[in-house]
Structure formats: C-alpha cells, structure tokens
N, C-alpha and C positions, 0 to 999 in steps of 0.2 A: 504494500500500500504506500503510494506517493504520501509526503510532507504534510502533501497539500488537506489531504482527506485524514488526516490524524485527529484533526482540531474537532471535528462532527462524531469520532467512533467512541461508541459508549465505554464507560469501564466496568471493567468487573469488578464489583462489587457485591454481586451476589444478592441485589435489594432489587428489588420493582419498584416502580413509583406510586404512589396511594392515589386514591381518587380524590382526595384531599389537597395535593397537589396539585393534579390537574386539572381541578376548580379553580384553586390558585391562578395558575399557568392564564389557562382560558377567556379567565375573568380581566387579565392585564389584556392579553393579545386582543381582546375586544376593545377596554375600554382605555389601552394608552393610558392610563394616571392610576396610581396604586393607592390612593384615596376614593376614588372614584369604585374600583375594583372590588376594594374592600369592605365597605358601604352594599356594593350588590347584592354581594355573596354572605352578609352578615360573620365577617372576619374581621379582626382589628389590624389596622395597617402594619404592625410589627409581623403580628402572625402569618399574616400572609406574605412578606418579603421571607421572611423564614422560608415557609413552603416553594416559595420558589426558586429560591437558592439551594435550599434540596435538591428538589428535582434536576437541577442544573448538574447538581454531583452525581445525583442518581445517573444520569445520561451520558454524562460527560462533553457536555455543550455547554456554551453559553448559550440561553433563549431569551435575554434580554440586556438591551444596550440604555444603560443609565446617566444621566447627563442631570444638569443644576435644573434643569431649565424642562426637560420633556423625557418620558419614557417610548423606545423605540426596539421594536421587533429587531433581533440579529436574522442574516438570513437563515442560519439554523432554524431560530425562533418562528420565524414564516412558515418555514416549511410542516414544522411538527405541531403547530398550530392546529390547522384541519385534524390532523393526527387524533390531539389529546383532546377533540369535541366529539370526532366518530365515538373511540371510545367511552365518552360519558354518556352521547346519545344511546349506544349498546347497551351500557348499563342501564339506562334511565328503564329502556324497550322492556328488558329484562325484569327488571319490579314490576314494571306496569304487567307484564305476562305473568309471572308470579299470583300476582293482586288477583286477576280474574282467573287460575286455575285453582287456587282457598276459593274462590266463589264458585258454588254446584251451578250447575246447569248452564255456564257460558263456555265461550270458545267453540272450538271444533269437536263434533260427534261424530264418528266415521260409522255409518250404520251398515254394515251385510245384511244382504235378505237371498232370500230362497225365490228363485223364480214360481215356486209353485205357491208363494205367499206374499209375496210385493204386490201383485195388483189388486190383490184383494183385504187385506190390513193395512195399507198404506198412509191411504187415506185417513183412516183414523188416527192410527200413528201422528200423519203429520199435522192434523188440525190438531189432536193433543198439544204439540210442539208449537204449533204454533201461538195458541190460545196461552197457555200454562207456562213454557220457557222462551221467552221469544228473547233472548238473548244468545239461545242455544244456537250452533251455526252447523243444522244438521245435514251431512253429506252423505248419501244411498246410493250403493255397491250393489246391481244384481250380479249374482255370479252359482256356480254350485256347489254344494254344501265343501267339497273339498277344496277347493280353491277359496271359500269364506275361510276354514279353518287355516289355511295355508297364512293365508291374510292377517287373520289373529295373531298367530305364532309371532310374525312376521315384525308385527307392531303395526302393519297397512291398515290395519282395521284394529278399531275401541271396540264395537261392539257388534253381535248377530243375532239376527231376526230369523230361526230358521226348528226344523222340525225334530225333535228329541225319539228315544237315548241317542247321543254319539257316540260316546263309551271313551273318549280321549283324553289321558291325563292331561293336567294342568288347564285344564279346562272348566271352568264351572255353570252349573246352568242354574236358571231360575225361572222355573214354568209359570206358565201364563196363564193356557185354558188346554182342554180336549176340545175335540169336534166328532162327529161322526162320519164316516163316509158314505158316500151315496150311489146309488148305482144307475149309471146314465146310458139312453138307452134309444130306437126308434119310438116312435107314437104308438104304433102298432103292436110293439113287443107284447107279450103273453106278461112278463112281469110290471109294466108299465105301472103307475099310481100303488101299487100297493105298497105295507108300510108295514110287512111281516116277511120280508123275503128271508130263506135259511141260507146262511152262508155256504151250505151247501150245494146252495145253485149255481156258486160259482166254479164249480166242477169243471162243468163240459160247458162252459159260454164260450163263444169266440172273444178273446179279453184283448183290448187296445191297450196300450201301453206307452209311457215317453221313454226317452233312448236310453242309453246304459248314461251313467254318471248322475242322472237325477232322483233324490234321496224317495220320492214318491212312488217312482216306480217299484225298487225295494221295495219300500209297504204294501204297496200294493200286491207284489207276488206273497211276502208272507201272508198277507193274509188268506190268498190261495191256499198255499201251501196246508196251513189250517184250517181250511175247508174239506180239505182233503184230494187239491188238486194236483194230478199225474204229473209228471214233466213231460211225457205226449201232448198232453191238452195244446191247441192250438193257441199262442200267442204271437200278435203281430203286434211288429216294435217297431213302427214308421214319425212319428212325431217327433218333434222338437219340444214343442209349448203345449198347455192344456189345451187352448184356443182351437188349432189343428186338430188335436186327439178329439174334440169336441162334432169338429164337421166330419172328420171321416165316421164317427159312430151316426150322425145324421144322415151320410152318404152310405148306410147300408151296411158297412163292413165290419160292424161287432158292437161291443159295449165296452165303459169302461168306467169306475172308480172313480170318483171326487169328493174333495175335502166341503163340506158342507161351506165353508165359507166362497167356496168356487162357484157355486152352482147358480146362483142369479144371476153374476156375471157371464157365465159362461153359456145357459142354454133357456135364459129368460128371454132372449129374441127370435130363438126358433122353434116354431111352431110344430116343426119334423121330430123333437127332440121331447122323450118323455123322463120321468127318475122314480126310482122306490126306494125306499127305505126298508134295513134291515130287522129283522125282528130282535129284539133283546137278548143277550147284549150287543149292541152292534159292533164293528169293526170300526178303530176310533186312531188319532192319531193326535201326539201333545207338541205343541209348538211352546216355544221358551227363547230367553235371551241367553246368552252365552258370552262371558267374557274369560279373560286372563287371570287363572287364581289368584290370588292376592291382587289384583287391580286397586292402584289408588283412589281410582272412583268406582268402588264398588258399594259404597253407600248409597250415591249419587245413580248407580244403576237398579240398585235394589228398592228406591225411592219409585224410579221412572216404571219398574216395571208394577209396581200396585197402582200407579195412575192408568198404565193402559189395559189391568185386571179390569179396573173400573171404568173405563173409555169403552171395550170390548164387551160391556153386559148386554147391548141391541144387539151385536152379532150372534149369527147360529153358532154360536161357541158354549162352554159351563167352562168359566172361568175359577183355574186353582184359586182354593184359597189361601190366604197367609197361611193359614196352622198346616194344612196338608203341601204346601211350600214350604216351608220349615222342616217338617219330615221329611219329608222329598231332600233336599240337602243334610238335612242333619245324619239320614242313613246313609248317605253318600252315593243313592243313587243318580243315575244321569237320564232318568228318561221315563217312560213310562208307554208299553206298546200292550195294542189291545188286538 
C-alpha cells in the first residue's frame, strides 16, 4: 500500500465503533457546528467531541477538520459520512422490524394451502384476515401437500392450510374441523339424492380420481380400500383439479368423492351432476394448520386458528373443539382419518 493511502486505513484495534459515535459523527457531518450537533442529538458538547474523536481512533482517520472559526468535513470525513447514516438507518429499520414482530398479527404471513382447499376456505380465511388483523400482510402459496411441507422445512412458508394426519416430525398440527365426503355422480345415477349410501358401494363404481401427488386422492383410495375395494376395481386417474374431475363424472365416465366443502362450488351449476350422502358413519376427512414445532408464533397461530374454528361454523364442516384440540396434540397425535 502506497504512503499515500496509509492516512485513511483503519487500525487494529480490535474495537468497533458504537452507535453512539456514529450519532456523534453524523450529527457534525450534517450540521457543521458541534453546538448545533449536540443540541440535536441531546448530547452535551464535551461529550460529543469525545465521541468523535473516538471514532477517529477507532478508524484510524481523521473525519473532521477543526478550525477557530468553522467545522469542516476531511475528505475521509465525506466519504464515510453516507457510511455511518446507512448504518444507523439499518439499525433504526431493525427496531422498527423488531417493534412489529413482539406485535401478533403484523408483518408477513406466508400461508400454504392444498389445492383441494384454497378455493373453497379461502374466502373465509381471508375476510377473517381481513376484518380481524388487517395489519396482517397475508401471502397464499397453492402448491401440494409435499412441496407445502418442503416449504415449511425450508423457512419458504410460516404456515399451512392443508389436510391431516401427515405423520412428519417436527411438524405440528392444530385441527380445525372434519367434513364428510360426498359422492358425486350423473342425474340419472341409481344412487343419486340419497343420504344412506354403504360405503360398500364403493366396490365396483367406476371411481374418478386427481393425479398421483395430490393428498385427496390418497383419501380417497383408503377409503376404498375400507370399503372393501379390489385393486382390479376400475380406477381412472385423468385430472389435475377437482373442477375437471367434476365434468368428466358429468360427461358420463364415473363418479367421484368430494370434501363437502367442495360440493357447491363444484356441481351447484350443473344440472347433469347429482350427490349422496353416506350413511353413518360417513367417510370424513380433518383439515388443520401446521407449523414448525416450536414456532415463535405459535401462540399467535394457535390464536388464528380458534378464530377460523369460529369463522368456519356456516361451513358444511363440525368444527374441532378447543378440548378435543388439546387432546389431539396433547396425545401427540397428527391427524385424525375416518
């Protein structure tokens, strides 16, 4: 290193400068006069020439040129100027973010949901949010169930909106409601309207189905399987979304399973499209939020989810209650499948 560049390189000293200084510092470089400065910053003018002659050592520059007459920035002093306000603004940023994460319900909420429950809880969800925390800054991730979890892990995602057990450690869930499912179907079908069907009809139906990776379809075959159905039995697996699973059972080519909260949206505009209901006990399935064990807002989630217990009573849902959520975690179970 040239002569020349000696005069600007810090020394080792092994100290950092305080923010105390840097208020110091800041306060001159703005206001040129160290009575003026110190007046600002509610520092007494001794104490603040201290501080800045610190920092001078701390750095190993001079950052201010003293005269009878006027104080004047060195061009050290120019430069590291902007310097030492970045970092008080960073700090300042810092509190202020601090301030609103102690405060529940602000900032950013990264929400996951289950395509097979985003359009149809949502809504509620976000007039909750809106109505109730409107400081909240909430951001909705469709995605499925593994790539939510992925997400969680990840940090990508605070929180999910999706269907129970998962069964994966460091995971915890906190149920919401059940629902039952429904069996969707032609006009015409032989089971159509009625509201005692044995789940052992579901044998030999031709069963529609969404593609592998979506957590519904699972349910859906267990509850087959519990009915007592073959791995013969005909299953076609052509869909992506319920939406489609919906027209092709209109268009002729089978039946298929929906989460009661689906069913108005999905086959209250077609007139081609009939549903029954299973006889008791039906085949049911629990939706729950799911966060990161030990979450630092796990109060603040534990809080949100008994509002949307309570938001969700119009829905065709039976909404858990606190005492059987309690149990529900306290056995340490993750889920509950019917």
């Amino acid at each position: 290193m040239s002569q020349g560049n000696q005069g600007i390189r810090p020394k080792q000293h092994g100290k950092q400068p305080s923010l105390s200084q840097l208020r110091a510092f800041t306060a001159v470089a703005e206001h040129l006069h160290f009575r003026d400065a110190a007046a600002a910053i509610g520092m007494s003018q001794p104490a603040l020439s201290g501080a800045v002659s610190t920092l001078e050592e701390a750095l190993g520059v001079q950052l201010i040129e003293r005269t009878t007459r006027k104080v004047l920035l060195s061009p050290a002093g120019e430069r590291l100027a902007a310097r030492a306000g970045a970092v008080l603004d960073a700090v300042a940023a810092l509190m202020e973010e601090a301030e609103a994460v102690r405060a529940p319900f602000t900032g950013v909420l990264r929400l996951g949901v289950i395509p097979t429950v985003a359009p149809y809880l949502l809504p509620t969800v976000l007039r909750l949010v809106h109505e109730r925390y409107p400081d909240l800054d909430l951001q909705v991730h469709e995605e499925q169930t593994s790539s939510l979890l992925e997400g969680l892990a990840a940090g990508r995602l605070d929180l999910l909106l999706l269907a129970v057990p998962l069964g994966v450690p460091g995971v915890t869930e906190i149920p919401l409601f059940d629902e039952d499912f429904v069996l969707v179907m032609e006009q015409e079908h032989w089971l159509g309207g009625r509201s005692d069907i044995p789940r052992e009809a579901l044998r030999e139906l031709p069963l529609l189905l969404l593609d592998e990776g979506h957590c519904l379809r699972d349910q859906a075959l267990d509850i087959c399987r519990e009915a007592g159905r073959t791995q013969g039995a005909p299953v076609t697996t052509t869909a992506a979304g319920l939406s489609t699973l919906v027209q092709l059972v209109a268009g002729g080519l089978g039946v298929t399973l929906l989460p009661r909260t689906a069913v108005t949206v999905e086959t209250g505009r077609n007139e081609a499209l009939a549903t029954g209901c299973f006889a008791d006990p039906a085949p049911t399935r629990r939706v729950a939020l799911a966060m990161r064990t030990g979450s630092a807002r796990g109060g603040e989630f534990e809080e949100l989810a008994a509002a949307l217990r309570e938001a969700m009573k119009p829905l065709p849902v039976r909404p858990v209650g606190a005492r059987d959520a309690a149990s529900w975690k306290a056995a340490g179970v993750r889920g509950a499948a019917s």
